[in-house]
MITORDO-860769 format. One line per 4 residues: number of its first residue (from 0); their letters; for each residue x, z negated, y of N, C-alpha, C. Coordinates in steps of 0.02 Angstrom, whole numbers, plus 50000, padded with zeros to 5 digits. Example, Ala and Ser with C-alpha at 12.3 -4.5 7.8 and 13.67 -1.06 7.14 Angstrom:
! residues 2
0) as) 50660 49610 49716 50615 49610 49775 50660 49610 49835  50642 49646 49888 50684 49643 49947 50645 49606 50002
This chain:
! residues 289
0) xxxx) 50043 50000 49941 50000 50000 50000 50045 50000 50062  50037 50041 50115 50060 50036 50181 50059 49993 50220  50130 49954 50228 50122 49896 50272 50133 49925 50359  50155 49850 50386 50135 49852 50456 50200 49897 50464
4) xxxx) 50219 49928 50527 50267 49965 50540 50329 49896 50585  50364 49902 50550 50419 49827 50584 50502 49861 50613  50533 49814 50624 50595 49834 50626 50640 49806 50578  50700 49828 50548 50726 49817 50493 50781 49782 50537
8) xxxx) 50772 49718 50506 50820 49666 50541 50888 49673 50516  50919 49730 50466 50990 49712 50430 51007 49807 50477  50987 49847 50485 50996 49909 50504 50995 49923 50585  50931 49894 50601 50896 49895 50665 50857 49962 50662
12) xxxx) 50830 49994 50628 50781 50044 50636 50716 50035 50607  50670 50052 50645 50581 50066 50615 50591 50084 50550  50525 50031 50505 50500 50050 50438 50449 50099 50445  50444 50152 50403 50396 50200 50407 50315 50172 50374
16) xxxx) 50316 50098 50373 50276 50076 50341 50250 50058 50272  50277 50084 50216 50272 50089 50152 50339 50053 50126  50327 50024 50081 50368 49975 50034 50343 49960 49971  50407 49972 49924 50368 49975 49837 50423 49910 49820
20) xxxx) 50391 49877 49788 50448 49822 49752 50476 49802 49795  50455 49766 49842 50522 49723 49910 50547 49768 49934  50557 49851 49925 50613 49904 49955 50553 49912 50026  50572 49911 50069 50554 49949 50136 50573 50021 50152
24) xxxx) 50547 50075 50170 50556 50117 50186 50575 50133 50273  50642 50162 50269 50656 50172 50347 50640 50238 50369  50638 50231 50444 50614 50285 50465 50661 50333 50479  50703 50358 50443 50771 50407 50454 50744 50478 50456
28) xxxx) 50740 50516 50514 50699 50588 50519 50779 50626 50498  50775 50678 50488 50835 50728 50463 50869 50751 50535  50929 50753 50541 50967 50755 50612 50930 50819 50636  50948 50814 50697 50926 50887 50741 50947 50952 50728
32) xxxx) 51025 50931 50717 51052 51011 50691 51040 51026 50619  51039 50971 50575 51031 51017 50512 50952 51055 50511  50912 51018 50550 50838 51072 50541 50856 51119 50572  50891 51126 50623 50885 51205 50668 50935 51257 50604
36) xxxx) 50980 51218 50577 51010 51266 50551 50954 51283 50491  50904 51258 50453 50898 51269 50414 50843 51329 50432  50786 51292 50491 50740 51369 50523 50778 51427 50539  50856 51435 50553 50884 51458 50582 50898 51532 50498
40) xxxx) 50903 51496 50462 50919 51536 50381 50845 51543 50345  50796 51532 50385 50711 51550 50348 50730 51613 50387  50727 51616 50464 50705 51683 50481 50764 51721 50478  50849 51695 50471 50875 51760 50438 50866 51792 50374
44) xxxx) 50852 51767 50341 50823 51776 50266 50743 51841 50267  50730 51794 50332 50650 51853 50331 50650 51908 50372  50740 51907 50391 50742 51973 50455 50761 52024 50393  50816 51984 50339 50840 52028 50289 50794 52070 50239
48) xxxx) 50731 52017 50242 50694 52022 50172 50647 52087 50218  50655 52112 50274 50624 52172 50316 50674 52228 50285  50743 52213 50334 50773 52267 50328 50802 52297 50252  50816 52278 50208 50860 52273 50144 50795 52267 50101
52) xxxx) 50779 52308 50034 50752 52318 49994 50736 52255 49971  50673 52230 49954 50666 52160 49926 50617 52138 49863  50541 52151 49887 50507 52136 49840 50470 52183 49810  50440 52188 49738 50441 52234 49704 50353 52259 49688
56) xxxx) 50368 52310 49686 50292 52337 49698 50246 52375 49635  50168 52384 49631 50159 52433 49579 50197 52505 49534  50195 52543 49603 50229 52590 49590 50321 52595 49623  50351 52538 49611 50398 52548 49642 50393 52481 49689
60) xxxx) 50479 52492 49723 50482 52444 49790 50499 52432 49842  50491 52388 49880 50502 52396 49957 50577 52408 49940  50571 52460 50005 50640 52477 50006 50682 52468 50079  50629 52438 50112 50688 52399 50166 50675 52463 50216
64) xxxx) 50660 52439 50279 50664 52478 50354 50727 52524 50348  50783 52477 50325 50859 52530 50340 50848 52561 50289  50824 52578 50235 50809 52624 50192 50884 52621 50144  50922 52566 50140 50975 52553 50103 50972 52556 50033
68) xxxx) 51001 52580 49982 51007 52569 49947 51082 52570 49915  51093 52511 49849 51156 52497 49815 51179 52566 49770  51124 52557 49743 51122 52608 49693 51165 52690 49707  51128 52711 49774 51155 52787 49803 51213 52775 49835
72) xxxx) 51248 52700 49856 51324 52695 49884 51363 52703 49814  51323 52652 49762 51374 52666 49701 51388 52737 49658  51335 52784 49670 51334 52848 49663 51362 52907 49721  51379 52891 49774 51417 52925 49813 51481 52910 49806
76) xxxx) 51520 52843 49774 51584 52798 49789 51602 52848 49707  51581 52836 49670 51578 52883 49591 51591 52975 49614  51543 52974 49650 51559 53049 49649 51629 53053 49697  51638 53024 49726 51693 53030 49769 51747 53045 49745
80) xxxx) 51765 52974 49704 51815 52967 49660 51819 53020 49603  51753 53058 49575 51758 53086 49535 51805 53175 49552  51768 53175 49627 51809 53230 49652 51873 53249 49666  51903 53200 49683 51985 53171 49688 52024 53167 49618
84) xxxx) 51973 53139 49561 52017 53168 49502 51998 53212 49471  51957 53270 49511 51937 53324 49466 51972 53393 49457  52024 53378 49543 52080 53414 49527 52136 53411 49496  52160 53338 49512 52211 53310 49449 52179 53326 49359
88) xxxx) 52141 53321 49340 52135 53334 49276 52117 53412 49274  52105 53450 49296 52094 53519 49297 52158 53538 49294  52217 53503 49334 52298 53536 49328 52312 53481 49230  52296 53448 49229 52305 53425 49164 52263 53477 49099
92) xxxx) 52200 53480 49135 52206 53528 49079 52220 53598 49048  52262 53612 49116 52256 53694 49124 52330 53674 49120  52390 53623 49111 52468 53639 49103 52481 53608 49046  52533 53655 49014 52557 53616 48956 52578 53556 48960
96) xxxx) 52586 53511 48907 52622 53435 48906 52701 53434 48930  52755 53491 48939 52809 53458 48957 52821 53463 49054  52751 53522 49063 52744 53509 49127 52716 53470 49171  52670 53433 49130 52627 53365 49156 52689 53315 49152
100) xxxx) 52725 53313 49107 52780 53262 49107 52833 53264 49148  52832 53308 49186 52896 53334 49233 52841 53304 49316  52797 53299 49316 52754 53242 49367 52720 53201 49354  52764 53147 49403 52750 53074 49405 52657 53057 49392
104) xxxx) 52642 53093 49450 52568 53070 49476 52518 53101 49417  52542 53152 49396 52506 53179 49321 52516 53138 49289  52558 53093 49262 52555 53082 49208 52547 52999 49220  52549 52978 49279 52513 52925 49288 52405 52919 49282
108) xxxx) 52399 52981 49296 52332 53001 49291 52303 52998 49218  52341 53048 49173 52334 53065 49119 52324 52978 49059  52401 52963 49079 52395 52870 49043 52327 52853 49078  52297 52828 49124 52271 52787 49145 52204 52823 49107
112) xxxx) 52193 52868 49135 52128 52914 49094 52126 52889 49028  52197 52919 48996 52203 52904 48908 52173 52823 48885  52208 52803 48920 52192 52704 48907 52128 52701 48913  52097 52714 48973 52037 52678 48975 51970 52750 48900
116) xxxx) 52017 52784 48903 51955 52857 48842 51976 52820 48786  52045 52777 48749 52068 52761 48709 52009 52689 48688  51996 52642 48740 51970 52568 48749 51903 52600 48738  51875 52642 48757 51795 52656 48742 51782 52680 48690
120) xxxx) 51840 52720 48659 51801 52758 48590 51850 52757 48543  51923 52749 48550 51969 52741 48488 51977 52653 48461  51973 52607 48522 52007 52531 48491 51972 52518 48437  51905 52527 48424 51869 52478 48363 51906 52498 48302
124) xxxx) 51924 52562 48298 51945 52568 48248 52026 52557 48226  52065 52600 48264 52144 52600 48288 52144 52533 48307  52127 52490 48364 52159 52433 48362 52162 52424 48426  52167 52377 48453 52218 52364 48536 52266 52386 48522
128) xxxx) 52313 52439 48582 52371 52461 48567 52393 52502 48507  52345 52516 48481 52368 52570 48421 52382 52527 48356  52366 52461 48360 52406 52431 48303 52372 52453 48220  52303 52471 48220 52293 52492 48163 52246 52437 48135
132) xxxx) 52212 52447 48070 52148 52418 48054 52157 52431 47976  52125 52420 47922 52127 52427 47852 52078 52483 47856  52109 52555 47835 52068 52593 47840 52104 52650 47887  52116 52614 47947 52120 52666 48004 52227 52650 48011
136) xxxx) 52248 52717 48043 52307 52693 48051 52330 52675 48102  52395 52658 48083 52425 52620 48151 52443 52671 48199  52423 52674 48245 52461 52741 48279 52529 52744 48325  52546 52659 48336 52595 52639 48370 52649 52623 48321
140) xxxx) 52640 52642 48241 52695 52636 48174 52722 52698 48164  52725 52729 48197 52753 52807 48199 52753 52849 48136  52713 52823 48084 52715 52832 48013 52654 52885 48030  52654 52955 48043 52594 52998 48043 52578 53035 47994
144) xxxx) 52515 53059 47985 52487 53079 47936 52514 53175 47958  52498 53171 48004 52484 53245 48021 52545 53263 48068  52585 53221 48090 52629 53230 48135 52607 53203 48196  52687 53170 48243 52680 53131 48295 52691 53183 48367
148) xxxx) 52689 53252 48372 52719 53265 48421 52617 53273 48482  52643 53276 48542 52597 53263 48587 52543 53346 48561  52589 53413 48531 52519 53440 48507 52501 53418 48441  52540 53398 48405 52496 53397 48344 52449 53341 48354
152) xxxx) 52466 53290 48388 52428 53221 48416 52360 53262 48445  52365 53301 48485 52302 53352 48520 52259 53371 48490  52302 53412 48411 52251 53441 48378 52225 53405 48327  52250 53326 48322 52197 53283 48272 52138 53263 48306
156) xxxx) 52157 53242 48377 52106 53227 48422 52051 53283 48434  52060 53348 48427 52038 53379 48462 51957 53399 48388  51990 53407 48315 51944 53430 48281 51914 53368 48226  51982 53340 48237 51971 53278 48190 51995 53289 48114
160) xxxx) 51982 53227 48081 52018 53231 47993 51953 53235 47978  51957 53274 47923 51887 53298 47842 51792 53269 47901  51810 53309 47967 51749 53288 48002 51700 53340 48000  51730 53395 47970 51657 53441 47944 51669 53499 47993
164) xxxx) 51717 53505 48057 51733 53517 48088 51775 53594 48055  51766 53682 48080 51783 53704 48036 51884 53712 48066  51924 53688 48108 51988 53683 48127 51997 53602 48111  51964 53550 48067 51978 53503 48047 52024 53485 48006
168) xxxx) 52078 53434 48012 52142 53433 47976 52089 53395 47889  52129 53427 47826 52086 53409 47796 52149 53391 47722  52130 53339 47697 52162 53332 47637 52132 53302 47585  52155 53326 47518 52112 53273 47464 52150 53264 47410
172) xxxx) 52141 53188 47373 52198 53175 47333 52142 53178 47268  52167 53174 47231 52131 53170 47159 52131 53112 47137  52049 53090 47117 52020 53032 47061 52077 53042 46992  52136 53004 47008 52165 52999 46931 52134 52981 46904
176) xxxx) 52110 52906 46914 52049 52858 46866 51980 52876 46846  51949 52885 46892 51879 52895 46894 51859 52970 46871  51909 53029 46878 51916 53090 46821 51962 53093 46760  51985 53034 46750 52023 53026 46653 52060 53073 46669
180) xxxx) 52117 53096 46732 52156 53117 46729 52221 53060 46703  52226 53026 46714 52289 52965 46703 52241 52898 46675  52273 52883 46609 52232 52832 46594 52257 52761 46614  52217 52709 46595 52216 52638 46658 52300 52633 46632
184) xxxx) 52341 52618 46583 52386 52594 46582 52454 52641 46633  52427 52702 46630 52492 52746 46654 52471 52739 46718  52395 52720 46752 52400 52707 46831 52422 52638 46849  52435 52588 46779 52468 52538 46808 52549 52564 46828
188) xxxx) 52551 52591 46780 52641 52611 46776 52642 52645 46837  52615 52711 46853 52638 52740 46933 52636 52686 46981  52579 52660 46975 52560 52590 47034 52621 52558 47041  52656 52532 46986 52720 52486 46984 52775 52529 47014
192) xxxx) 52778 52596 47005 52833 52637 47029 52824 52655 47104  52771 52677 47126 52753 52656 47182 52766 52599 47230  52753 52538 47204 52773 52492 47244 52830 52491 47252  52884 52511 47210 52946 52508 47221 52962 52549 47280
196) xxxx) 52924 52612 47305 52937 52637 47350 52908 52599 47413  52867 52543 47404 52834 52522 47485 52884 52468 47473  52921 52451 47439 52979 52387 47454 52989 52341 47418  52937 52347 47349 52922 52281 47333 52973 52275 47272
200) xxxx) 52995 52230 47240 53052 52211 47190 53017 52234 47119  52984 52284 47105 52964 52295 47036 53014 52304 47001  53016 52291 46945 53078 52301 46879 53043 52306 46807  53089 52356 46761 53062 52344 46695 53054 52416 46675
204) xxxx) 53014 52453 46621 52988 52507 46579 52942 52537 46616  52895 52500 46652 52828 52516 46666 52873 52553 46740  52901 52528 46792 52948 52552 46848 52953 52626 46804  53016 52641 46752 53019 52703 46749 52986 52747 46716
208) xxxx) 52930 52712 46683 52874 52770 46658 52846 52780 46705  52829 52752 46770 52785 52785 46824 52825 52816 46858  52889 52797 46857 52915 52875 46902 52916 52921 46848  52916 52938 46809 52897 53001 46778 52825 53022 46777
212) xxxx) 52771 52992 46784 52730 53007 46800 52712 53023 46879  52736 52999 46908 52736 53013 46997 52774 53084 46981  52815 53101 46950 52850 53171 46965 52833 53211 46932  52776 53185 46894 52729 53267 46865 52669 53276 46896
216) xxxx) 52658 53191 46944 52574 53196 46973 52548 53205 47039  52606 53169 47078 52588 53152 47109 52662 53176 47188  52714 53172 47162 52766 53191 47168 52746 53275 47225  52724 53345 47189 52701 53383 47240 52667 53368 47288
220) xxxx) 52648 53317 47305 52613 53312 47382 52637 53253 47417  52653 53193 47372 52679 53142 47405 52784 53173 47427  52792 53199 47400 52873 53220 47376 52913 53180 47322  52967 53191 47313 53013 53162 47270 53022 53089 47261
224) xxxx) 53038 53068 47330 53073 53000 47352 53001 52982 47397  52925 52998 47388 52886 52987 47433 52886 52975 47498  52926 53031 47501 52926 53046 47593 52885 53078 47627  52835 53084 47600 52754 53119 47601 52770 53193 47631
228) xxxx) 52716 53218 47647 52703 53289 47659 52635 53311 47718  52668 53318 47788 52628 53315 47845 52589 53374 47849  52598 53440 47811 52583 53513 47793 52503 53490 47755  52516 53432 47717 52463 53427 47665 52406 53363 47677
232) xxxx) 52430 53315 47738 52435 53272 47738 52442 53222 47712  52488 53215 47671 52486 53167 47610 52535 53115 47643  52525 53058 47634 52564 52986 47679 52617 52996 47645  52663 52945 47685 52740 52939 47672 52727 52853 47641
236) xxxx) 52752 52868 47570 52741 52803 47534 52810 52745 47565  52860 52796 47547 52916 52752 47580 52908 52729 47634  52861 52695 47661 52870 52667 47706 52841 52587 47731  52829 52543 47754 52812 52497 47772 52728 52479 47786
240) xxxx) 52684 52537 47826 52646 52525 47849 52590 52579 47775  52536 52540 47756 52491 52590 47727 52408 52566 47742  52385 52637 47741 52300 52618 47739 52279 52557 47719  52293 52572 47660 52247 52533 47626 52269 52457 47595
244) xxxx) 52318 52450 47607 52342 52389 47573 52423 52421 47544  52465 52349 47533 52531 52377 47490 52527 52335 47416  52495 52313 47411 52505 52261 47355 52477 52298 47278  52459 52280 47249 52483 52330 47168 52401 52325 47170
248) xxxx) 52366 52290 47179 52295 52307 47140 52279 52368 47207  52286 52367 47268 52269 52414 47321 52304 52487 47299  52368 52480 47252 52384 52547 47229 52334 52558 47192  52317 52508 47110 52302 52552 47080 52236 52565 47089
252) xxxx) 52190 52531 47117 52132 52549 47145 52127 52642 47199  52183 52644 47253 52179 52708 47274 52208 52756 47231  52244 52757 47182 52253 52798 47111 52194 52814 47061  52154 52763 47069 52108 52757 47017 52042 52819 47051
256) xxxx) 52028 52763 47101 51970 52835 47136 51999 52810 47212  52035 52847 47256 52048 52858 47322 51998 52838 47371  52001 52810 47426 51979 52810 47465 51980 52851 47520  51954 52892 47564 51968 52948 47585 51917 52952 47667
260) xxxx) 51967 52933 47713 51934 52938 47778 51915 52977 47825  51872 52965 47875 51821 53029 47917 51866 53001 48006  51881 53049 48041 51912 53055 48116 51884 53108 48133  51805 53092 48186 51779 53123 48223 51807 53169 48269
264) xxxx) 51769 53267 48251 51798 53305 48296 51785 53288 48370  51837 53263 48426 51827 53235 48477 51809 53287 48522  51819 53361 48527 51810 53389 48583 51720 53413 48579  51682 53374 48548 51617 53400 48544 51605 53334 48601
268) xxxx) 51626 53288 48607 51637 53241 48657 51647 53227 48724  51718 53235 48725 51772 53232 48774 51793 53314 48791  51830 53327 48847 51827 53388 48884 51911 53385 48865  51935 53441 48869 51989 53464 48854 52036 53410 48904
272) xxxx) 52062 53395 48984 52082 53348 49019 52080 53289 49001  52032 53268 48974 52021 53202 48929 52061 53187 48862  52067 53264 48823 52092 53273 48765 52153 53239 48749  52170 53291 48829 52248 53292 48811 52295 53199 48865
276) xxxx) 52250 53185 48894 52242 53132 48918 52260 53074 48863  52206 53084 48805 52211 53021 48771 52275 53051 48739  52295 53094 48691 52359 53110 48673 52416 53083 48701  52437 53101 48753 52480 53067 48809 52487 52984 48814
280) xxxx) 52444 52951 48789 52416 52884 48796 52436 52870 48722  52427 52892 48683 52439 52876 48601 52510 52881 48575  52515 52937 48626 52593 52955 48630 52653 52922 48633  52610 52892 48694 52675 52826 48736 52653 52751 48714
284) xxxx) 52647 52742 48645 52595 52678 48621 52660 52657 48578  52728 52703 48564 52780 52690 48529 52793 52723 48428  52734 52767 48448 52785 52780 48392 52770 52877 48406  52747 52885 48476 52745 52966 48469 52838 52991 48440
288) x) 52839 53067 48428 52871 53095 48422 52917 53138 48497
């Protein structure tokens, strides 16, 4: 209930009359300037909410006296920019690669292009930086399927691997297992001879019965000393980095029935400047040619 209006003997200011539980209420009004500032930000707020697009309508919405919009600055600032590199990539895509490399500003264009075409449509699979994925390769292990130089890099990009594509790089290994060409024990034995080529300490009978079997089977496409064959694309076993695994059941499993991967023809995509853009970018990732 509202008491009498008094003075507060510990403060010295008027009670506004009301008191709950022994508390008195004082009469403290809000200073002078913070109200002006605050009327002061209602009607800038309602000068804005005139001029500048605000509230939203049936068919559409206010769009503000100045007739502003975000949208058509961010589409003029785009086209702008787009015009400025539309001649730089038109000289990218109309000069060969050792003449883009002979300028700075090209080939600062070209990386930056490449990186950001690389981050939108190559990382999920390739990796950050090229490092590679189970499945996909490393592209920064210089270990290539098809060859590392900036065209052959072009022309994987450009049609793609077994993509249906009819300039598609294309290879196929044979179901030893799964067509009873090599039975389970002699794909253990290549498997074991094999590993000896990715590094691993195999020893024993089974080691040299699978190299005799690698050099009646497998030997024409991988080579001798499995230094693979980029003509055919067949991987380079000797080496460190593989698809699919290095360890002996991942051999004899891709001996048995292969696993065999798809690299989208990119120029149904991406425009030739772009092409050769990301190339350039894959290039300089450390293991181009």
């Amino acid at each position: 209930m509202p008491t009498k209006i008094e003075k507060d003997s510990v403060t010295g200011h008027t009670t506004t009359g009301h008191e709950w539980d022994g508390l008195k209420e004082l009469n403290r009004p809000l200073p002078k300037w913070w109200l002006y500032t605050m009327y002061a930000t209602i009607v800038w707020a309602a000068v804005w909410f005139v001029l500048y697009p605000s509230w939203p309508g049936v068919n559409g919405y206010f769009r503000g006296t100045l007739g502003y919009s975000q949208r058509d600055k961010v589409e003029a600032d785009v086209a702008a920019v787009a015009k400025q590199r539309a001649g730089a990539m038109d000289k990218i895509a109309a000069l060969p690669f050792d003449e883009i490399r002979k300028d700075p500003q090209l080939m600062a264009m070209a990386e930056t292009a490449g990186r950001i075409t690389f981050a939108n449509n190559c990382q999920p699979c390739h990796g950050a930086g090229g490092g590679g994925n189970p499945g996909y390769p490393a592209l920064a292990a210089g270990n290539w399927l098809w060859g590392g130089t900036l065209p052959e890099i072009q022309q994987t990009i450009t049609y793609g691997i077994r993509s249906g594509d009819a300039d598609a790089r294309n290879s196929q290994m044979p179901r030893f297992g799964a067509d009873g060409v090599l039975k389970p024990d002699e794909i253990q034995q290549v498997a074991t001879y094999v590993a000896t080529l990715y590094g691993k300490p195999e020893t024993g009978k089974a080691v040299e019965a699978g190299k005799q079997i690698f050099a009646e089977n497998c030997a024409v496409c991988h080579g001798d000393a499995g230094q693979g064959n980029r003509e055919m694309g067949a991987p380079k076993l000797a080496a460190r980095t593989h698809l699919y695994g290095d360890d002996l059941a991942a051999i004899v499993a891709q001996v048995t029935n292969p696993k065999m991967g798809v690299m989208p023809a990119w120029h149904t995509r991406l425009d030739t400047a772009t092409i050769k853009s990301l190339a350039i970018y894959v290039h300089s990732l450390g293991g181009g040619e």
